[in-house]
SEROKE-450467 format. One record per residue (C-alpha): residue number from 1; x, y, z; residue in one letter; chain. Coordinates in Angstrom, 1 decimal, m for minus. Example, Ala and Ser with C-alpha at 12.3 -4.5 7.8 and 13.67 -1.06 7.14 Angstrom:
<rs>
(r 1 (12.3 m4.5 7.8) A A),
(r 2 (13.7 m1.1 7.1) S A),
</rs>
This chain:
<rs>
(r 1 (34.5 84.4 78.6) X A),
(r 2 (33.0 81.0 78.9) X A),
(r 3 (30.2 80.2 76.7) X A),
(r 4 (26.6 80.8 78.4) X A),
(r 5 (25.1 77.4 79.8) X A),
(r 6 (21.9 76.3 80.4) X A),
(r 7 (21.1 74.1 84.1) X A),
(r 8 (19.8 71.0 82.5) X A),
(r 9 (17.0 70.9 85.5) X A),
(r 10 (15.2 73.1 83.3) X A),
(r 11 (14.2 71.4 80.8) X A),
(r 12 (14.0 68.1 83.1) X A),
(r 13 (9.9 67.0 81.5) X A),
(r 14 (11.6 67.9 78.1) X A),
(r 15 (14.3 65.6 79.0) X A),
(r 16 (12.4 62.4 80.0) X A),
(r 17 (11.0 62.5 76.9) X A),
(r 18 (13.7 63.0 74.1) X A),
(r 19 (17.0 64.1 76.2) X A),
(r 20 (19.1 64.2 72.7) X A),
(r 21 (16.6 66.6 70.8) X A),
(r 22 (16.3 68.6 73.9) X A),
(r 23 (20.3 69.0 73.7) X A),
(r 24 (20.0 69.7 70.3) X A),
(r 25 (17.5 72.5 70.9) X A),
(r 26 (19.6 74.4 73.4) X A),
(r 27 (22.7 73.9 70.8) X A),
(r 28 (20.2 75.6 68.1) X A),
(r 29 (19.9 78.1 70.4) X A),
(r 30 (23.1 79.4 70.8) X A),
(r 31 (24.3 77.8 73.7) X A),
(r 32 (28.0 76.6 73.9) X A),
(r 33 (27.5 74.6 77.4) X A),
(r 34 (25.5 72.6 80.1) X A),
(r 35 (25.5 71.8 83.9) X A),
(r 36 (23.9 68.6 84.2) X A),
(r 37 (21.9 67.8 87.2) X A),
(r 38 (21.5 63.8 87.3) X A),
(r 39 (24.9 62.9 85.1) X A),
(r 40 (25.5 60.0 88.2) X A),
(r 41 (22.3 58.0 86.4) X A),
(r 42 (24.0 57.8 82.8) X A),
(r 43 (27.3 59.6 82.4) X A),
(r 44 (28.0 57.6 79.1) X A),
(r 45 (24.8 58.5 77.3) X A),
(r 46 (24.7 62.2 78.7) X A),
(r 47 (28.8 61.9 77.5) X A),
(r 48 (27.5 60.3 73.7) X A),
(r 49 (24.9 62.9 73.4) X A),
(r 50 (26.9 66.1 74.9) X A),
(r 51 (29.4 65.2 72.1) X A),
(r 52 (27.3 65.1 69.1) X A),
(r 53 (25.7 68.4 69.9) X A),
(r 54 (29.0 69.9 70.4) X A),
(r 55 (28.0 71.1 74.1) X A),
(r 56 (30.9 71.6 76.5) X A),
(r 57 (30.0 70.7 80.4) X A),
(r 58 (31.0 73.9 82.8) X A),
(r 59 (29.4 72.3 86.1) X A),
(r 60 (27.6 69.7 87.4) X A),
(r 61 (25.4 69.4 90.1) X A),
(r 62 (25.7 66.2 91.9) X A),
(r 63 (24.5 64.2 95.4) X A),
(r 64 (27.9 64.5 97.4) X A),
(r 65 (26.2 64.9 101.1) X A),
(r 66 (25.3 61.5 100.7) X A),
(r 67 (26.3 57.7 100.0) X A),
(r 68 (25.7 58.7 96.2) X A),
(r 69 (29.2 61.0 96.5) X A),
(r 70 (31.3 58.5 94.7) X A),
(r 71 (29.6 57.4 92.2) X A),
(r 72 (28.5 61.5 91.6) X A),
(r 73 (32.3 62.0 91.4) X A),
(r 74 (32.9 59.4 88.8) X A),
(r 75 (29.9 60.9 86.6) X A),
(r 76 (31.1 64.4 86.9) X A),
(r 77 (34.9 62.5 85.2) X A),
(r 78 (33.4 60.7 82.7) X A),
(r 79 (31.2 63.6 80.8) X A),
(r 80 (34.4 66.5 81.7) X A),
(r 81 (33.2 68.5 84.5) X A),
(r 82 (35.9 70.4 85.9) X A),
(r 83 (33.6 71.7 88.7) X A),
(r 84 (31.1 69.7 90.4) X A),
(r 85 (28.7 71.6 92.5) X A),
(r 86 (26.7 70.7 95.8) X A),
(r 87 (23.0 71.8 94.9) X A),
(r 88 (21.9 72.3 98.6) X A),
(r 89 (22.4 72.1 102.3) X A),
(r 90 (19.2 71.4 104.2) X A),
(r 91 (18.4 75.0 105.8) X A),
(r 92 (19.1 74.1 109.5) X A),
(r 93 (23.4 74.1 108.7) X A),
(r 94 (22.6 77.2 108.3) X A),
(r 95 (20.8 78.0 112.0) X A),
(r 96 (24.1 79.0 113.9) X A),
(r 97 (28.0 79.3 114.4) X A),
(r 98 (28.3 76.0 115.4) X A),
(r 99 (26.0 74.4 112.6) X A),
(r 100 (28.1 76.5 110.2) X A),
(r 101 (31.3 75.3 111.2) X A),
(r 102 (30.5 71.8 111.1) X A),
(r 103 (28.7 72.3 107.5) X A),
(r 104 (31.9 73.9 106.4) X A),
(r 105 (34.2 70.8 107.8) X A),
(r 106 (31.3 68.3 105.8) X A),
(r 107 (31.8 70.3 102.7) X A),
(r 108 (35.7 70.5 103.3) X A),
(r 109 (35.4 67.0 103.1) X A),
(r 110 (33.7 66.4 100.2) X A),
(r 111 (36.2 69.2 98.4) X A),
(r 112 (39.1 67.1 99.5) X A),
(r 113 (37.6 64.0 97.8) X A),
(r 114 (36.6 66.1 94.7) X A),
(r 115 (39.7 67.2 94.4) X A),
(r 116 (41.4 63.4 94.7) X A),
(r 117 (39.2 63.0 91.4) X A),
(r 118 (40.5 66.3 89.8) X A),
(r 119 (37.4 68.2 89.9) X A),
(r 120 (37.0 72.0 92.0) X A),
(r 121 (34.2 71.8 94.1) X A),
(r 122 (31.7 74.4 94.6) X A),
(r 123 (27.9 75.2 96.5) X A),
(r 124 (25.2 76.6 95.2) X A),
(r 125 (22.7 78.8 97.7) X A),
(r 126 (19.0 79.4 97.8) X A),
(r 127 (17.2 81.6 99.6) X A),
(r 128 (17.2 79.8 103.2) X A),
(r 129 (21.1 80.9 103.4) X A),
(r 130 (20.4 84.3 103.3) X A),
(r 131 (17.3 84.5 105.1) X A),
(r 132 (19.2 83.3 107.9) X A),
(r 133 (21.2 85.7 109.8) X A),
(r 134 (24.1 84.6 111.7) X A),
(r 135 (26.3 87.5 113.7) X A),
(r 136 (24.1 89.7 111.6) X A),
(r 137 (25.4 88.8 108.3) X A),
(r 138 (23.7 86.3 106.0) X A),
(r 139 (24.5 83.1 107.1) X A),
(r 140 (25.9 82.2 103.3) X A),
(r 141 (28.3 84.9 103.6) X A),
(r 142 (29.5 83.1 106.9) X A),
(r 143 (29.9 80.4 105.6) X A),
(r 144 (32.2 81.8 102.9) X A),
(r 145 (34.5 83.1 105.8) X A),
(r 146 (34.4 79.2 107.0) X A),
(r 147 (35.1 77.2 104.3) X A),
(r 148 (38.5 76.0 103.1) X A),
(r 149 (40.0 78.7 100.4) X A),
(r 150 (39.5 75.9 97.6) X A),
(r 151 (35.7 75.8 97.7) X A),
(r 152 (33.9 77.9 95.2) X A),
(r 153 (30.5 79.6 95.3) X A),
(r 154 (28.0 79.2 92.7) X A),
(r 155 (25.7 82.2 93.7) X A),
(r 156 (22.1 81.9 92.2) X A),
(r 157 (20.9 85.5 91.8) X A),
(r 158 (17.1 85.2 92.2) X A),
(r 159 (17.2 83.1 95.6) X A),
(r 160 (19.3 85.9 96.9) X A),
(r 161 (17.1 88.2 95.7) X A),
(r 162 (14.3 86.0 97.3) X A),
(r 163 (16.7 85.6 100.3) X A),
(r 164 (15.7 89.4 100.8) X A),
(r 165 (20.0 90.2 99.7) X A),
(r 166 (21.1 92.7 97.1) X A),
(r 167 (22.5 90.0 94.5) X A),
(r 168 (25.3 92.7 93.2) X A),
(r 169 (25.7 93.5 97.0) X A),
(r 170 (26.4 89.5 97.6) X A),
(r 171 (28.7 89.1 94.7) X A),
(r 172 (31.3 92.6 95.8) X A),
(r 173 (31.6 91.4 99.4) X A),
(r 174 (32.3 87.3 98.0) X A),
(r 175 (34.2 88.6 95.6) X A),
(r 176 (36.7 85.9 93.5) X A),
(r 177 (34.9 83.2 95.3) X A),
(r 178 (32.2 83.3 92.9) X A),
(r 179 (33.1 81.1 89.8) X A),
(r 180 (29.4 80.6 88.5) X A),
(r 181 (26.0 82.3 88.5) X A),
(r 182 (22.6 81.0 87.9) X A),
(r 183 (20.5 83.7 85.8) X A),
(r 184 (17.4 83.4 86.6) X A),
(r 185 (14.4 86.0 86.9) X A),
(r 186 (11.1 86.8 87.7) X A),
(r 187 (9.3 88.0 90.6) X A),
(r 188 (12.1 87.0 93.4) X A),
(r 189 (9.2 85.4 95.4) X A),
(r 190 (9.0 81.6 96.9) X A),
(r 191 (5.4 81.7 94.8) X A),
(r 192 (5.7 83.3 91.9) X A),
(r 193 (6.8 81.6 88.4) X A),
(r 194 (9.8 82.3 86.7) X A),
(r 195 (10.5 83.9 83.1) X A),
(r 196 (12.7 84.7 80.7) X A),
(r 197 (16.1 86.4 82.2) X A),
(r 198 (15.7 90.3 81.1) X A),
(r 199 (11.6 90.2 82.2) X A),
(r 200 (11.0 90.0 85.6) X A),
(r 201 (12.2 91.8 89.2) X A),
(r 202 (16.3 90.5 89.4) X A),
(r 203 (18.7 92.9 88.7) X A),
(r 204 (20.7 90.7 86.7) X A),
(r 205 (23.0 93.7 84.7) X A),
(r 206 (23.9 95.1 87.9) X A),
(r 207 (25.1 91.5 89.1) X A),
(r 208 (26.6 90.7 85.4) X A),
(r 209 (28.6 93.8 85.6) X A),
(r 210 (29.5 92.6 89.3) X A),
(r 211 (31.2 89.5 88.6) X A),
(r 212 (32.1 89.7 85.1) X A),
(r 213 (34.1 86.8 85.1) X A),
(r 214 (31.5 84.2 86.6) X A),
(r 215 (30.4 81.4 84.6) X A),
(r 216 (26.7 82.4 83.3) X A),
(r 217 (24.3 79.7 83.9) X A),
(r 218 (20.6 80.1 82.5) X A),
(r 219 (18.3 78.0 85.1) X A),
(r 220 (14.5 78.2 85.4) X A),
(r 221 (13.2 76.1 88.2) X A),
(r 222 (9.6 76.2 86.7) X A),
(r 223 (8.6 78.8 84.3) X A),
(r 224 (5.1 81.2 83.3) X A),
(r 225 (5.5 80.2 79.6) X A),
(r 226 (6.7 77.8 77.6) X A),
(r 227 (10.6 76.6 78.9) X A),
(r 228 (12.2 76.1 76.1) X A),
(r 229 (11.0 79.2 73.9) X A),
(r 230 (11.8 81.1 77.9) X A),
(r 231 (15.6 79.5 77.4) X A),
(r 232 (15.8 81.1 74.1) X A),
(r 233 (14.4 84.3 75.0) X A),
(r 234 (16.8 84.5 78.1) X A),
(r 235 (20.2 83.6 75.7) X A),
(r 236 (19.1 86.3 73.0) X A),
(r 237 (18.7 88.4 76.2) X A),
(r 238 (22.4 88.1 77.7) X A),
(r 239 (23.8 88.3 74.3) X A),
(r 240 (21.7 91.3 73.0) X A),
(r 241 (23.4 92.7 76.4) X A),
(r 242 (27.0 91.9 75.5) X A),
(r 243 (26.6 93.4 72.3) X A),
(r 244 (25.2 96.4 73.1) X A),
(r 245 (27.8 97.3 75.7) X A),
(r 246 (25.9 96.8 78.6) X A),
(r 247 (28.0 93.6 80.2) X A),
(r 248 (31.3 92.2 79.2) X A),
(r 249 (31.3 89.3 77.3) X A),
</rs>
């Protein structure tokens, strides 16, 4: 099983002020990986520090929909991304058929380029692909149908849940598509602030046990308490549930 990340987005204020104690931090924690958000603004330094904290990189989230693409590419190379991941699609590709075949033929494109580079390319949903009902499905799961075979899904469990989906439902009916998940909890409302995976409203065993093999990815948007003592809480969480038997590791 791949070692349990944290989205660097989360600690983003903690970041602008010391990035390399930040990394440090997680490390201490017990994390064994990352998924940068910004690498494109310095993939050597992120690269510098990554190493000397001993973090591995399982995604990244990069600008790909627009002219930033290339460069995003070349970041998500130099710090050893195998997976670079589009962060959103603004919510009208999601309105219709015809909107959602030509978002799968942009984002067909932009796995074509990815994979010139070497790198799998994936998507990552909030909760304005569910909400949205096309054929009377969620329009994410639509989407899935669309998209070239290649493209993974990166399925974030409380915006599906916000997205008024089952998140365990989602994951059986994507199935293998899903090669990451953003763990995330709390009250599964647009409003409400985040917490500690394991405290708030998500089902996140059913959903672990779901898609056992997904890359587990720790993100808080914005959190009640303090982030980083939330990102430690939410670690000793997931791996108090591996060892008691309640998810595989």
């Amino acid at each position: 099983m791949s070692p349990i990340a944290v989205q660097l987005y989360s600690v983003r204020e903690q970041a602008a002020v010391d990035r390399r104690a930040v990394l440090r931090r997680i490390a201490e924690m017990g994390y064994g990986a990352v998924e940068p958000y910004d690498a494109h603004l310095d993939p050597d330094g992120l690269r510098e520090e990554l190493e000397e904290t001993g973090l591995a990189v399982c995604s990244v989230h990069a600008p790909l929909l627009d002219e930033r693409r290339a460069t995003a590419l070349a970041a998500a190379v130099a710090i050893g991304a195998p997976t670079v991941i589009v962060p959103a699609a603004p919510a009208e590709w999601f309105a219709g058929r015809q909107e959602l075949e030509r978002a799968a033929r942009t984002i067909g494109e932009v796995a074509r380029e990815a994979a010139d580079h070497g790198l799998r390319l994936g998507y990552h949903n909030h909760w304005w692909e569910l909400e949205q009902r096309v054929e009377g499905r969620p329009a994410l799961e639509v989407l899935a149908d669309l998209l070239d075979p290649s493209v993974l899904l990166e399925v974030d469990l409380y915006w599906a849940a916000t997205g008024g989906v089952d998140p365990s439902g989602l994951l059986a009916r994507l199935g293998e598509r899903v090669s990451h998940l953003h763990v995330k909890d709390g009250p599964a409302t647009l409003q409400g602030p985040m917490t500690a995976v394991g405290s708030g409203e998500v089902p996140i065993v059913d959903a672990l046990n779901t898609a056992p093999d997904a890359v587990r990815i720790v993100e808080l948007d914005h959190c009640a308490t303090d982030m980083l003592q939330a990102l430690a809480d939410s670690h000793a969480y997931l791996t108090g549930l591996v060892a008691a038997g309640r998810v595989s590791s």
